[in-house]
N, CA, C and O of each residue as an XYZ file, in Angstrom:
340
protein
N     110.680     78.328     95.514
C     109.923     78.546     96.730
C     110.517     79.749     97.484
O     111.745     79.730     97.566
N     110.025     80.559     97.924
C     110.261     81.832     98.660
C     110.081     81.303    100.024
O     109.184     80.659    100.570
N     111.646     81.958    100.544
C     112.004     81.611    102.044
C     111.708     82.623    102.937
O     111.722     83.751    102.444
N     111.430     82.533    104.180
C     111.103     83.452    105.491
C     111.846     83.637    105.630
O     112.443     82.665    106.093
N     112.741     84.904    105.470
C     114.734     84.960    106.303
C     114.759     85.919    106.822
O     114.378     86.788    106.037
N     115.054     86.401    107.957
C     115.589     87.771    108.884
C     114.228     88.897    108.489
O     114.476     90.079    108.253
N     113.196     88.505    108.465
C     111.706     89.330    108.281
C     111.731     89.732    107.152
O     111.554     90.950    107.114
N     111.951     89.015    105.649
C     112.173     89.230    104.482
C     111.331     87.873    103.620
O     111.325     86.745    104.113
N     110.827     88.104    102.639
C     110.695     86.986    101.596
C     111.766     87.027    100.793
O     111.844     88.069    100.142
N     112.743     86.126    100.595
C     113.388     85.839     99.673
C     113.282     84.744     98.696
O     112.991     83.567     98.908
N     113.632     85.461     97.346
C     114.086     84.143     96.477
C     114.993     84.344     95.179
O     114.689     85.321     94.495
N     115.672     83.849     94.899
C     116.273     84.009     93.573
C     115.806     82.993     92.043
O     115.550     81.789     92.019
N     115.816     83.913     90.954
C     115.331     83.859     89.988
C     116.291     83.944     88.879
O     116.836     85.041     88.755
N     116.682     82.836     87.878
C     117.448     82.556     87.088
C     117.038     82.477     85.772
O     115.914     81.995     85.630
N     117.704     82.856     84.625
C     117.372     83.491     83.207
C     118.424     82.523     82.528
O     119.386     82.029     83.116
N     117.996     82.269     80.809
C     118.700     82.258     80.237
C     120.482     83.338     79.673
O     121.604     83.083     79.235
N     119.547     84.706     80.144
C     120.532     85.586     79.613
C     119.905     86.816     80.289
O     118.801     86.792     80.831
N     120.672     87.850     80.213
C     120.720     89.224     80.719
C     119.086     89.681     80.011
O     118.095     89.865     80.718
N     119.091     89.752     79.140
C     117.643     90.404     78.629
C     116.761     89.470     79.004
O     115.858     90.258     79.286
N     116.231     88.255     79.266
C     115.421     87.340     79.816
C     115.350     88.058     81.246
O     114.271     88.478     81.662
N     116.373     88.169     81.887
C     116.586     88.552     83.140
C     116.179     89.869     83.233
O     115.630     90.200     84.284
N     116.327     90.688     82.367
C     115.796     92.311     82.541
C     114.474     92.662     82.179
O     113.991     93.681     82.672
N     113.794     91.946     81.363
C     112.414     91.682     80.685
C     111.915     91.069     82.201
O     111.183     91.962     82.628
N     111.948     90.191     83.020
C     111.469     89.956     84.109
C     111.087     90.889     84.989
O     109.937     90.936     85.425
N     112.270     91.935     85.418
C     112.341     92.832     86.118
C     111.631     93.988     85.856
O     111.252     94.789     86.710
N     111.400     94.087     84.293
C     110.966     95.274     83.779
C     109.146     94.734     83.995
O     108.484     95.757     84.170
N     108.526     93.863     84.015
C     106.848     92.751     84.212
C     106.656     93.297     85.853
O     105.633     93.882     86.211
N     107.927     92.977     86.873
C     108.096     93.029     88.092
C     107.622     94.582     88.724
O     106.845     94.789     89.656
N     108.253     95.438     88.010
C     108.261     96.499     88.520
C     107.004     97.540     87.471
O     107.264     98.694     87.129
N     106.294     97.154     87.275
C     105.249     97.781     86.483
C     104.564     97.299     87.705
O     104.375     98.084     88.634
N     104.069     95.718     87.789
C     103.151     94.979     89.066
C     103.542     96.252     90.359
O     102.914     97.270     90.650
N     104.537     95.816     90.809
C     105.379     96.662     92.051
C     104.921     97.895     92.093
O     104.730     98.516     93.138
N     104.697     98.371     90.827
C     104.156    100.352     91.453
C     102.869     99.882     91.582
O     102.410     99.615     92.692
N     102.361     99.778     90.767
C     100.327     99.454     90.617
C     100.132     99.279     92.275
O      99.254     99.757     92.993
N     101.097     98.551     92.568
C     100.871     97.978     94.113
C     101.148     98.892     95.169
O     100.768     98.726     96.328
N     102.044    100.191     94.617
C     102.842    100.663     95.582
C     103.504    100.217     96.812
O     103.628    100.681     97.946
N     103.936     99.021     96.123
C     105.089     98.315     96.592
C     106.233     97.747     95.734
O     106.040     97.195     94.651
N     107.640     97.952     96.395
C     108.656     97.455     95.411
C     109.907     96.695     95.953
O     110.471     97.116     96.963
N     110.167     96.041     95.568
C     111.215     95.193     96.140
C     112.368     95.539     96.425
O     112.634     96.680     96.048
N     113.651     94.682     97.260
C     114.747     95.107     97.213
C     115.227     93.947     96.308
O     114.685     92.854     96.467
N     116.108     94.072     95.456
C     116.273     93.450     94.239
C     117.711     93.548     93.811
O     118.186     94.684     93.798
N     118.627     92.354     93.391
C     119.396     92.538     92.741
C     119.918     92.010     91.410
O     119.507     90.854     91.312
N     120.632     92.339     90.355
C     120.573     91.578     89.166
C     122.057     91.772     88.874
O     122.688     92.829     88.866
N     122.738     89.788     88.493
C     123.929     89.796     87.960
C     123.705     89.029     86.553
O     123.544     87.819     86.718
N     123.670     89.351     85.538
C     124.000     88.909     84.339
C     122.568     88.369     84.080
O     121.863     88.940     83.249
N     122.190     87.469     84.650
C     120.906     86.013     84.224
C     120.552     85.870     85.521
O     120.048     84.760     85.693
N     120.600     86.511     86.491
C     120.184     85.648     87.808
C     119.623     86.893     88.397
O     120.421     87.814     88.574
N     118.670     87.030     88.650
C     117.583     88.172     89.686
C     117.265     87.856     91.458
O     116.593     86.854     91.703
N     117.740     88.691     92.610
C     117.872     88.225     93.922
C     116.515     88.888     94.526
O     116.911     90.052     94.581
N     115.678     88.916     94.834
C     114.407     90.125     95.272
C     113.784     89.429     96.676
O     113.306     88.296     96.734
N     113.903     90.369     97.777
C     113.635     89.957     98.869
C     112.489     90.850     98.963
O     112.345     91.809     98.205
N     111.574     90.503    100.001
C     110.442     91.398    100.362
C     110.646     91.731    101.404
O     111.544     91.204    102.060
N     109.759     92.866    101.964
C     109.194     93.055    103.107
C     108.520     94.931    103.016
O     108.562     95.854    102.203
N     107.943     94.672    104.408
C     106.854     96.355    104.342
C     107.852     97.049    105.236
O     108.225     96.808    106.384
N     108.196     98.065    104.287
C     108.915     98.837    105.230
C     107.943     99.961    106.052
O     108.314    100.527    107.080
N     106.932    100.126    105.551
C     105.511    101.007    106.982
C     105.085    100.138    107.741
O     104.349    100.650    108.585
N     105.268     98.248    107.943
C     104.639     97.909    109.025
C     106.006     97.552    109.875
O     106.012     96.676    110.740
N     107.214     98.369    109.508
C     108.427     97.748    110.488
C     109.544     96.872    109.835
O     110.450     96.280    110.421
N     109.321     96.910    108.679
C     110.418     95.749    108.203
C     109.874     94.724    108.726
O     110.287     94.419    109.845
N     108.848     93.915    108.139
C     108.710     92.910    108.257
C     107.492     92.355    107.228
O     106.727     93.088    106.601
N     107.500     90.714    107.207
C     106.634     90.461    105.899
C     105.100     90.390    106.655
O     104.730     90.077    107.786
N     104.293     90.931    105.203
C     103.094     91.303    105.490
C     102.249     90.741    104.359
O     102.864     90.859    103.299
N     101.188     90.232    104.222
C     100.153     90.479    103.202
C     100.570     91.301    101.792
O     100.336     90.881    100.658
N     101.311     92.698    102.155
C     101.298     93.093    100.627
C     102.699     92.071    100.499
O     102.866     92.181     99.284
N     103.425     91.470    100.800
C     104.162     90.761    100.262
C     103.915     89.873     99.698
O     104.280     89.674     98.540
N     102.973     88.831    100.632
C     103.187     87.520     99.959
C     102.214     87.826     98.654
O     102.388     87.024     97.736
N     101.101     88.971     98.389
C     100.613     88.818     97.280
C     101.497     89.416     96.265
O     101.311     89.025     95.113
N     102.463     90.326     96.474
C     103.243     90.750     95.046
C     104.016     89.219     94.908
O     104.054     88.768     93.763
N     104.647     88.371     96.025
C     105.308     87.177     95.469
C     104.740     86.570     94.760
O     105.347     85.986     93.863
N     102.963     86.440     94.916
C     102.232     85.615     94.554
C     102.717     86.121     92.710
O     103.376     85.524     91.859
N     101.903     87.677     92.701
C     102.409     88.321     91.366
C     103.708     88.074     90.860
O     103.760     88.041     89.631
N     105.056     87.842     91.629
C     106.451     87.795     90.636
C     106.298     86.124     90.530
O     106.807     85.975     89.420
N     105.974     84.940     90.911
C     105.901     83.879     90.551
C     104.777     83.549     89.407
O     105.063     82.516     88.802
N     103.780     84.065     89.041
C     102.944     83.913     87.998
C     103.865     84.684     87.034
O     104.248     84.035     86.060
N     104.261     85.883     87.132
C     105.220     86.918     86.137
C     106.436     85.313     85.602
O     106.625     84.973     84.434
N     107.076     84.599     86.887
C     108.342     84.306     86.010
C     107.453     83.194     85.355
O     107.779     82.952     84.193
N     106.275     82.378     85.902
C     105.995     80.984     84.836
C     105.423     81.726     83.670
O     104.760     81.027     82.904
N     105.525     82.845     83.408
C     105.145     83.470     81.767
C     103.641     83.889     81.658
O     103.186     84.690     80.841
N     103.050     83.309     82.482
C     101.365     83.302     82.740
C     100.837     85.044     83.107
O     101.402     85.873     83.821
N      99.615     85.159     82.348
C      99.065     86.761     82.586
C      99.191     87.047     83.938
O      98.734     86.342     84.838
N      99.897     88.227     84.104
C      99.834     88.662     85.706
C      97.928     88.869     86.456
O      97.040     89.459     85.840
N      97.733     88.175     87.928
C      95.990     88.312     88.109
C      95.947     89.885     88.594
O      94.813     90.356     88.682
N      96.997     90.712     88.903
C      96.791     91.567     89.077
C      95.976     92.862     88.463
O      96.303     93.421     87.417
N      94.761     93.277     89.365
C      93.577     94.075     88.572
C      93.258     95.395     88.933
O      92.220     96.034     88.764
N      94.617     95.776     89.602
C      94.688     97.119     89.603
C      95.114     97.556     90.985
O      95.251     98.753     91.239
């Protein structure tokens, strides 16, 4: 579940292994440009950290957020991204 924190969506995302974990990121950030939006994101070994927010409406969460979350939570259950351009 993605948390409301300090005008951010956060959530962290856990892998079997480093390439599970980079194969995620690599689904993530294809979605993320299409959108021209991209996360702040971090990756240790198997575990992926990606917070949101719009940095043109102020640092704070907006619509294009919660729909790319919508996009990185369909991305991690393995399911076709609905994103259509």
């Amino acid at each position: 579940m993605w948390k409301d924190e300090n005008n951010q969506l956060k959530k962290n995302f856990k892998f079997s292994n480093f390439i599970e974990a980079f194969g995620f990121m690599t689904k993530v950030a294809l979605i993320a440009e299409k959108m021209n939006h991209h996360p702040y994101w971090s990756n240790i070994y198997n575990e992926v950290e990606i917070a949101l927010s719009t940095h043109d409406a102020g640092d704070i969460v907006t619509d294009k957020d919660l729909k790319l979350a919508k996009e990185i939570d369909t991305i991690f259950k393995g399911k076709t991204s609905i994103f259509k351009g």
